[in-house]
C-alpha positions, 0 to 999 in steps of 0.5 A: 820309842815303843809306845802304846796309846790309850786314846785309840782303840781297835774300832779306831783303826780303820781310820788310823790306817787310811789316808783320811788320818794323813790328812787331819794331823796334817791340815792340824799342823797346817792350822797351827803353823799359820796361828804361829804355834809351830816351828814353821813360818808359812808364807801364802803370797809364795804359793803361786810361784812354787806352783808355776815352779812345779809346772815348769819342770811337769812340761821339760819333764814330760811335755805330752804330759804322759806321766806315770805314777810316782813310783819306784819303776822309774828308777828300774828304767833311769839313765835311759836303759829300761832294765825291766825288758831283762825282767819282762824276757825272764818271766815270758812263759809264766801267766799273768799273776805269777808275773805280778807276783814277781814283779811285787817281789821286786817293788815291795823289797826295793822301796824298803831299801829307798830310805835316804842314802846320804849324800856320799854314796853312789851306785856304779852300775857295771852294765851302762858304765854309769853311776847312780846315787840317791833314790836312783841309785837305790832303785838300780842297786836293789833291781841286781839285788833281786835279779842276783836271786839274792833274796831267795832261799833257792836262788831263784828270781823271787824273794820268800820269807827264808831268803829274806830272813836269811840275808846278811849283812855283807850280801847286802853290803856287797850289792850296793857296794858299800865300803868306807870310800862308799858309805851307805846311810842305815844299812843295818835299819835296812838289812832289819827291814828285811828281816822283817818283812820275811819273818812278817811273810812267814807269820801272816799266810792269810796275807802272803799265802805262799810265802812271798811278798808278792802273794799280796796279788792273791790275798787282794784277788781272793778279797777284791777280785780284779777291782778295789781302790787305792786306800783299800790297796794301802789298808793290804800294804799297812795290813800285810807289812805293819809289823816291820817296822821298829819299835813304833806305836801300838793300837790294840796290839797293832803296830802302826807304822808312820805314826808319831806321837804329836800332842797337838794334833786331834788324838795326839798322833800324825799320820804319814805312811810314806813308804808303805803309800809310796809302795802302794803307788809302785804296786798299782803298775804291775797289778794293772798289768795283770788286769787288776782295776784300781780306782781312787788313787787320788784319794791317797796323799802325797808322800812326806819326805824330803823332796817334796818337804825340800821344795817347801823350804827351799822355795820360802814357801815355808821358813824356819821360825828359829834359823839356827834348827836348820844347822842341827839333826833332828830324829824322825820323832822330833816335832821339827820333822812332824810339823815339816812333814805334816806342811809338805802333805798339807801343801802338796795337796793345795799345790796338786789342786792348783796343778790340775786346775793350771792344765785343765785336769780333773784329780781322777785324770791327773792324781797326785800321784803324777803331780809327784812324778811329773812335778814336785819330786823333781822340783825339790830336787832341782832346788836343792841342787841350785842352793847345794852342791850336794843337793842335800836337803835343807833340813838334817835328818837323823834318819836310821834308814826306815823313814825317810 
C-alpha cells in the first residue's frame, strides 16, 4: 500500500501526527461498534471485571505501586539480571548527553526490533543460562546487538547511520540466533527498518545532527531546552523516523507512519503510532536521567497492539461478531485489525481512567503509561496464557514484523 490522501493537506499534519487524531479514529471505531457497524461486538457489563482483572495483577506486579513507564528498559533488566549497570560502567566517564545519546542508540534501534516474534522463537541468553522469547527476548537479543558494536560503522558502542545502513542480514540473523529449529517472524521487515532508520539519520542532519539516532537529544535540546511534553517528544520521534516506514500513506509528501486508510472514520484515516508512542515512552527514561523535564505524558495514548488488544478479546469485553474471523489471518491494513486496535485505544483509556480513580491516583500521578507496565500489558499476557499454551494471541495477524 502506497497511498497518497486528498482530504488532508500539510496544515493537516500537525493533528495527524499527535495523539488527539489517535483518539478520534479511535472513540469513531468505539461509536461504530456499539451502533453494531463493525466486526466487533462490545459487552459493557464486562468492563468492571476487566478492570478489577488489570488491578489484581498492577498489586502482584508491583504492591508499592512503584511503576516505571511501559517502556523497553524493562526488557534490558528482565529474568532479574539488570543488564544496563554492563552499560551504565561503559559510559562512566562520558557526560550527561553523550550518556543519553547512547542510551537513545540503544532504545530508538531495539524497539524497531520489537515487532511480534511468533510463537516459536526464543532467545538463549549465554550470560544467565536463561531463555527469553517474545518482547523479552527481543529486548535481550537486541541489547547484544548494540553492546557487540554491531550497529556501528567503526564497532563502537553506538549506532550511526553507516552502520545501520550497512547491516546484513546474516548479522542480524546470528544476533538473534535465528535458524530453521529458531525462526524468527519478519527479519527481513526488521533488517529494512533499520536500513531505514540509517538512510533517514543520514538525510535528516537537522533532526540527527551527528548522525546517530541518538542525536535526537540535541535536536530536542536545541529546540526545547531541558522542559517539552510528551506528545511534543512524539511530533520528534514521528518527525525524525516517519520516513522508515514501508510504502504507508502520504500527507503532502509526508509518510505517515501508523495510519491506515479507514472510510468510516472522520477524514477516513486511523491513527495508532504504536511503536513510534512506545518508543517515545522508552525514550522519556534516559532524557530525564539526563536532566531533561518531560510533562504531559498522560496526554499520549495506550499502545495498539496485541497484549492490550488480546486482554479485550480474551476477557469477552469485546467479541467477534462473526467467529470464524478468528481462524483466518488478517493484514495490518484489514478492517478487523483497524477496528481492533481502534477498541484497545478506546477502552484502555476508560480502563486507565477507572484504574486511577480504583487507587486514588490523579492521570499525572499515574499515566497510562504505568497502567500499561503495571497492569494491561501483563494482563493480556496472563489471559492468553490461561486460554493457550503458546499464549499466542486470539486474533492471526499477518504481520511483516514493522507493526506489530
Amino acid at each position: 500500500m502506497n497511498k497518497t490522501t486528498n482530504n488532508y493537506t500539510e496544515k493537516d499534519l500537525d493533528f495527524l501526527l499527535s495523539p488527539a487524531a489517535i483518539r478520534q479514529s479511535a472513540e469513531a471505531i468505539f461509536d461504530l461498534t456499539k451502533n453494531g457497524k463493525t466486526h466487533f461486538t462490545y459487552h459493557p457489563e464486562k468492563f468492571d471485571g476487566v478492570v478489577d482483572y488489570v488491578l489484581e495483577v498492577i498489586k502482584d506486579n508491583y504492591p508499592t505501586l512503584d511503576i516505571p513507564f511501559h517502556s523497553r528498559w524493562g526488557h534490558f533488566r528482565v529474568g532479574g539480571f539488570n543488564r544496563v549497570l554492563d552499560l551504565d560502567s561503559k559510559l562512566k566517564n562520558a557526560d550527561s548527553l553523550e550518556v543519553a545519546r547512547t542510551k537513545l542508540d540503544l532504545a530508538i534501534t531495539s524497539v524497531l526490533l520489537d515487532a511480534g516474534a511468533g510463537a516459536e522463537w526464543k532467545y538463549n541468553e549465554a550470560n544467565s543460562g536463561k531463555s527469553f522469547n517474545r518482547s523479552e527476548g527481543l529486548g535481550v537479543a537486541s541489547f547484544y546487538l548494540f553492546m557487540g558494536g554491531n550497529l556501528s560503522d567503526a564497532g563502537k558502542l553506538q549506532a550511526t547511520a553507516t552502520g545501520l545502513q550497512n547491516l546484513t542480514r546474516e548479522k542480524l540473523s546470528d544476533a538473534f540466533q535465528v535458524s530453521p529449529s529458531n525462526p524468527l517472524i519478519g527479519v527481513d521487515g526488521r533488517l529494512m527498518l533499520l536500513r531505514n532508520l540509517g538512510n533517514t539519520i543520514a538525510d535528516k542532519k537537522d533532526l540527527f545532527p551527528g548522525g546517530r539516532p541518538g542525536n535526537l537529544v540535541d535536536y530536542l535540546n536545541t529546540r526545547y531546552g531541558k522542559n517539552f511534553t510528551g506528545p511534543q517528544l512524539l511530533r520528534a520521534v514521528l518527525d525524525g523516523l516517519g520516513e522508515i516506514w514501508p510504502g504507508r500513506v502520504r500527507v503532502a509528501g509526508v509518510n505517515l507512519g501508523d495510519i491506515w486508510p479507514y472510510e468510516k472514520v472522520p477524514g477516513g484515516l486511523a491513527a495508532f503510532h504504536k511503536l513510534s508512542q512506545w518508543m517515545t515512552y522508552s525514550l522519556c527514561e534516559p532524557l530525564m536521567e539526563a536532566g531533561f523535564n518531560i510533562t504531559d505524558v498522560d496526554k499520549l495514548t495506550g499502545l495498539a497492539e496485541y497484549r492490550n488488544g488480546g486482554l479485550l478479546l480474551d476477557r469477552g469485553l469485546i467479541t467477534m461478531t462473526d467467529a470464524k474471523l478468528l481462524d483466518v489471518a488478517h493484514k495490518p491494513e484489514s478492517e478487523v485489525l483497524i477496528e481492533w486496535r481502534g477498541l484497545t485505544i478506546a477502552l484502555l483509556d476508560r480502563i486507565g481512567a477507572d484504574v486511577q480513580k480504583k487507587l486514588n491516583k490523579s492521570s499525572t500521578e499515574f499515566p497510562l503509561a504505568k497502567v500499561l507496565e503495571g497492569g494491561t500489558w501483563w494482563a493480556g499476557r496472563k489471559a492468553a496464557l490461561a486460554l493457550r499454551a503458546d499464549s499466542s494471541p486470539p486474533l492471526k495477524i499477518d504481520s511483516d514484523g514493522t507493526v506489530f
